[in-house]
C-alpha positions as CSV (number, residue, x, y, z in Angstrom):
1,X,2.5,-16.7,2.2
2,X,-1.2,-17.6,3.0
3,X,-4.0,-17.6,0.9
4,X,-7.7,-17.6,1.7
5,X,-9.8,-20.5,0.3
6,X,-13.3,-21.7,0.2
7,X,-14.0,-25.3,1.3
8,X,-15.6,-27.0,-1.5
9,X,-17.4,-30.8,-1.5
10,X,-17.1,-31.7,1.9
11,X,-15.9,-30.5,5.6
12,X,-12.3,-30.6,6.0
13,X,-10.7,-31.0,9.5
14,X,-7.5,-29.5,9.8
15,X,-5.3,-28.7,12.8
16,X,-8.5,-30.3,15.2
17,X,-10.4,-27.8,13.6
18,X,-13.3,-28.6,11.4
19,X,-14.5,-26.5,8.1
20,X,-18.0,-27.2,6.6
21,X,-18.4,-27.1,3.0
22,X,-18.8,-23.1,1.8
23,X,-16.0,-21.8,5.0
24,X,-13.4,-19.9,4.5
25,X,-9.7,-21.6,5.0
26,X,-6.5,-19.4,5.2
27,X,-3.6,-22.0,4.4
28,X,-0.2,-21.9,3.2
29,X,0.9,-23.3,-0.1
30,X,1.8,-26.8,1.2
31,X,-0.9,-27.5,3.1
32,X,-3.3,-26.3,0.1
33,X,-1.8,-28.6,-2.1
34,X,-2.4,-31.8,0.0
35,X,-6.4,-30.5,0.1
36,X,-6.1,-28.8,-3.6
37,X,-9.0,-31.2,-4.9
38,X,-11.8,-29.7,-1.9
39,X,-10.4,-25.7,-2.1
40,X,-11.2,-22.9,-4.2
41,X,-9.1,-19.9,-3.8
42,X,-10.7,-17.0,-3.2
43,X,-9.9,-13.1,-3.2
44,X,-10.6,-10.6,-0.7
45,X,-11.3,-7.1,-2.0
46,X,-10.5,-4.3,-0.4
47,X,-13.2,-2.3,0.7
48,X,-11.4,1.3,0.0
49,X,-9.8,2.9,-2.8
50,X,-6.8,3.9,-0.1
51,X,-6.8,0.1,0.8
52,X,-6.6,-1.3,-2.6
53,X,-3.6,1.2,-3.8
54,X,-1.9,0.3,-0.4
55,X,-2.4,-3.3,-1.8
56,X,-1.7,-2.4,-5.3
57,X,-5.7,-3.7,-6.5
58,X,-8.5,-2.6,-8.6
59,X,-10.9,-1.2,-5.4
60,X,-14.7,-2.5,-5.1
61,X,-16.2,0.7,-5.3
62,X,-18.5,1.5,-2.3
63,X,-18.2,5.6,-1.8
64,X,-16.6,5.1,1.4
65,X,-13.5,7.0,0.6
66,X,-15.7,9.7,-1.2
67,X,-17.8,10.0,1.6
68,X,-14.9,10.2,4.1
69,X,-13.1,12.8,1.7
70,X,-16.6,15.0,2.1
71,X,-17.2,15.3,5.4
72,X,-13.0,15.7,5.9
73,X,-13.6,18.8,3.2
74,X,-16.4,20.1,5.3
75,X,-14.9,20.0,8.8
76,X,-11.9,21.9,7.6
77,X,-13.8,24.7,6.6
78,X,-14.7,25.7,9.9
């Protein structure tokens, strides 16, 4: 499984590709481990409520869902 982290210290290359310090990495576990000491893991919230139950997360809460749930309320009153 991959995990998203944040370059830290330095730009990494990996696979040709290189990642200045502050960019965003997605790696598996043994590559992370070999660059363990310039990553820091990071989470990605979900930006809905039916996004985070689908990922089993606390949501961030933006009033998107609420906001789509209102105007689906109001176009089925027609």
């Amino acid at each position: 499984m991959k995990q998203t982290y944040q370059v830290t210290g330095m730009t990494l290359k990996h696979d040709g590709q290189d990642y200045p310090e502050g960019a965003e990495i997605e790696l598996d576990a043994a590559s992370a481990e070999c660059l363990q000491r310039w990553l820091k893991p990071i989470s990605i919230q979900p930006e809905t409520h039916r996004e985070a139950k689908a990922a089993n997360l606390p949501a961030a809460d933006n009033g998107a869902e609420e906001a789509a749930d209102s105007a689906t309320r109001k176009g089925s009153k027609k």
